[in-house]
TORDOZA-572136 format. One line per 5 residues: number of its first residue (from 1); their letters; for each residue x, y, z of C-alpha. Coordinates in steps of 0.5 Angstrom, whole numbers, plus 500, padded with zeros to 3 digits. Layout:
N
NUM) A) X,Y,Z; ...
//
This chain:
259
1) XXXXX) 602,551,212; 598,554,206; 600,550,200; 602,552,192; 603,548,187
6) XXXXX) 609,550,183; 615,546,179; 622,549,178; 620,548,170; 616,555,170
11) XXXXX) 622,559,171; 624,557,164; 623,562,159; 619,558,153; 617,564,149
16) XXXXX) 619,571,148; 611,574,151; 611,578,158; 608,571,161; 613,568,159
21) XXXXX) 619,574,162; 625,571,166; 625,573,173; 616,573,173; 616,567,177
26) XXXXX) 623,569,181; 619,575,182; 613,570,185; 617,565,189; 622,570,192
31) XXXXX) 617,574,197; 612,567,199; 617,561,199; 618,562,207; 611,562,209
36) XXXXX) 608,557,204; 608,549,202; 610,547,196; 607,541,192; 610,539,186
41) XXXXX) 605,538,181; 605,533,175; 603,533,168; 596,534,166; 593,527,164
46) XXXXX) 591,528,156; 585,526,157; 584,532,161; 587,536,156; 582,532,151
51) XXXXX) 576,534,154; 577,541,153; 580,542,146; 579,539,141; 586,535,137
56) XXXXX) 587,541,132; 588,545,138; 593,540,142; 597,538,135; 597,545,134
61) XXXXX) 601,546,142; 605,540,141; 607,543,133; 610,549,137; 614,546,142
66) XXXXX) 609,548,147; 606,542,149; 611,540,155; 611,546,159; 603,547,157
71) XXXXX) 600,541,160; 605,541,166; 602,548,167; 594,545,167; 597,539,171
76) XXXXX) 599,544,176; 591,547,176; 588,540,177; 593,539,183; 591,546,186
81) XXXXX) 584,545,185; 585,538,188; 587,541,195; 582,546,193; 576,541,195
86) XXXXX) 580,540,202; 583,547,203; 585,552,201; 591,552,195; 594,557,189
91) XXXXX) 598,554,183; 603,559,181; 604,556,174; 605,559,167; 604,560,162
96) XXXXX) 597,563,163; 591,559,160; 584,563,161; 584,566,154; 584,559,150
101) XXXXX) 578,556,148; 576,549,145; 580,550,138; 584,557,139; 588,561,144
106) XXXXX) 591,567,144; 595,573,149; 600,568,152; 596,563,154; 596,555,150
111) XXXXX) 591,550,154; 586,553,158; 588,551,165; 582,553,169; 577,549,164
116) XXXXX) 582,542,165; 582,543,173; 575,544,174; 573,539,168; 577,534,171
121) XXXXX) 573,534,177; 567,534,175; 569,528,170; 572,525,176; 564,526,180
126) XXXXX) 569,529,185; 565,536,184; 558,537,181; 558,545,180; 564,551,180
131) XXXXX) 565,558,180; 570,562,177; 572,569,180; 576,571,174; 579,578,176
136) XXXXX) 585,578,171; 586,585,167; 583,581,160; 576,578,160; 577,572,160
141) XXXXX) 573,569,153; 577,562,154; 573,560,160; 568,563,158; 568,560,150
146) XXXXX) 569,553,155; 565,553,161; 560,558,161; 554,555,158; 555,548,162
151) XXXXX) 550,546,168; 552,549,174; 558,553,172; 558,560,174; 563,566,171
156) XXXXX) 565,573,175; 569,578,170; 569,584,174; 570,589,170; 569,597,173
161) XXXXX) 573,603,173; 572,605,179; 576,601,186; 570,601,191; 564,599,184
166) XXXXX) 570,594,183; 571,590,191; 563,592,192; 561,587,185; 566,582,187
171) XXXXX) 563,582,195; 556,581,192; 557,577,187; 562,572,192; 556,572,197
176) XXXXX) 550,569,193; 555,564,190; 554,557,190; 558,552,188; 562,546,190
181) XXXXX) 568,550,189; 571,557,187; 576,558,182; 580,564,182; 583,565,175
186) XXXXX) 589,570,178; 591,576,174; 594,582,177; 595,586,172; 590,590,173
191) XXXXX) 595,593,180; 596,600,180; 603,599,178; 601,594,172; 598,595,166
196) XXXXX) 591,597,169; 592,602,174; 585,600,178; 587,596,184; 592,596,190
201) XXXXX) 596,589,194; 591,591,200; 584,589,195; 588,583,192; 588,581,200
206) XXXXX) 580,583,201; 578,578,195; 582,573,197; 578,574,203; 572,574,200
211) XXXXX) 572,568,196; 575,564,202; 569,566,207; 565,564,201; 567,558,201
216) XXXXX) 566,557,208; 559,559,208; 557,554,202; 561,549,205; 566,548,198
221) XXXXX) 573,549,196; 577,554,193; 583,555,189; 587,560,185; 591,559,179
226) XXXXX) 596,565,176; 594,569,170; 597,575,169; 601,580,172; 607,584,168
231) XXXXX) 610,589,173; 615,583,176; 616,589,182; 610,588,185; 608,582,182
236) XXXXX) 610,578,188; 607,581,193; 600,582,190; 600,574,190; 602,574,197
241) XXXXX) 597,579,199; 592,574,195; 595,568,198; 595,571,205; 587,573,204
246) XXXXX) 585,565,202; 589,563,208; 586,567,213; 592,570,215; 593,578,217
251) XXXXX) 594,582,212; 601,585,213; 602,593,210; 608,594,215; 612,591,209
256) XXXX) 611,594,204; 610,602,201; 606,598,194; 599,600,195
//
């Protein structure tokens, strides 16, 4: 059964962003908890934290009563990365991290969840290269300020008006990829019935079925962390579709009229 790392804290509302809304991760677990494995995940070591962030940063998370729930959250990215090397894995978490740099975040986010996980593994010599899909509404500066200048990391941030421009890019980019492992950075903000309007449950499905055709293809793993994704109606089923496309399960329209 497909595994997703997710812990009962995240239902807690931290704050009063969108990110952080009562009923966003109900909204999730509600449609995928009968056909998924969840994995409890523990917090991020702090030296995991650490190789990422500079101390200002961490005190200043810690000062703001943010440092629990933040580093359970990139914790969580870390354990689905690690099932990621063996199969594929998702991590439903908040808060959000992809738009945290070394010593600065923004947009819902505190510490940079995909950086953690994936500076994990290589530090850990568990992996020696990564690419990140980041496909979330919102450019994703803080992987980019982190991990793009660094050997063997790659970052996608598809950003096109146009659905089939969009799913092309994504499919090409994916096919001459190489890496030990591929990220998702999972926003679904960018759903038509979301902040961004563009794409539909159908295209979250294909991409997950890319990138883990990807991953078959280079003989690496892959995982997905969320990001965003505001419209709690849809929120749901948009992560089950992508859930469904890393698994390799069918894609089931019958289900719902949310296209």
């Amino acid at each position: 059964m497909f595994k997703v790392v997710f812990h009962e804290d995240f239902y807690r509302s931290y704050t009063s962003d969108p990110a952080a809304a009562p009923g966003r991760m109900e909204a999730i677990i509600e449609v995928i908890q009968e056909r998924v494995e969840f994995v409890k995940p523990r917090p991020a070591e702090e030296e995991d934290i650490r190789a990422v962030h500079t101390d200002a940063h961490i005190e200043g998370v810690r000062r703001r009563g943010l440092y629990s729930i933040s580093t359970l959250a990139a914790g969580a990215a870390v354990k689905a990365a690690e099932i990621g090397m063996k199969e594929p894995c998702f991590g439903v978490i908040r808060p959000p991290g992809h738009h945290a740099s070394a010593n600065s975040s923004w947009g819902f986010c505190y510490f940079n969840n995909m950086a953690v996980a994936v500076m994990s593994l290589i530090n850990r010599n568990l992996i020696e290269s990564a690419y990140i899909l980041d496909f979330d509404l919102h450019y994703g500066d803080g992987n980019v300020n982190i991990l793009e200048n660094r050997p063997n990391i790659a970052i996608f941030n598809p950003d096109y008006h146009d659905r089939e421009t969009y799913l092309g890019k994504v499919e090409e980019k994916l096919a001459d990829c190489k890496a030990d492992i591929i990220g998702i950075s999972a926003g679904f903000d960018n759903h038509r019935k979301d902040w961004g309007g563009l794409l539909t449950e159908r295209d979250y499905y294909d991409m997950g079925t890319m990138v883990r055709n990807a991953a078959q293809r280079i003989g690496g793993g892959c995982f997905g962390i969320l990001e965003g994704g505001y419209n709690h109606s849809v929120l749901g089923y948009n992560t089950g579709a992508l859930i469904d496309g890393l698994a390799g399960n069918e894609y089931d329209g019958r289900r719902r009229n949310r296209e």
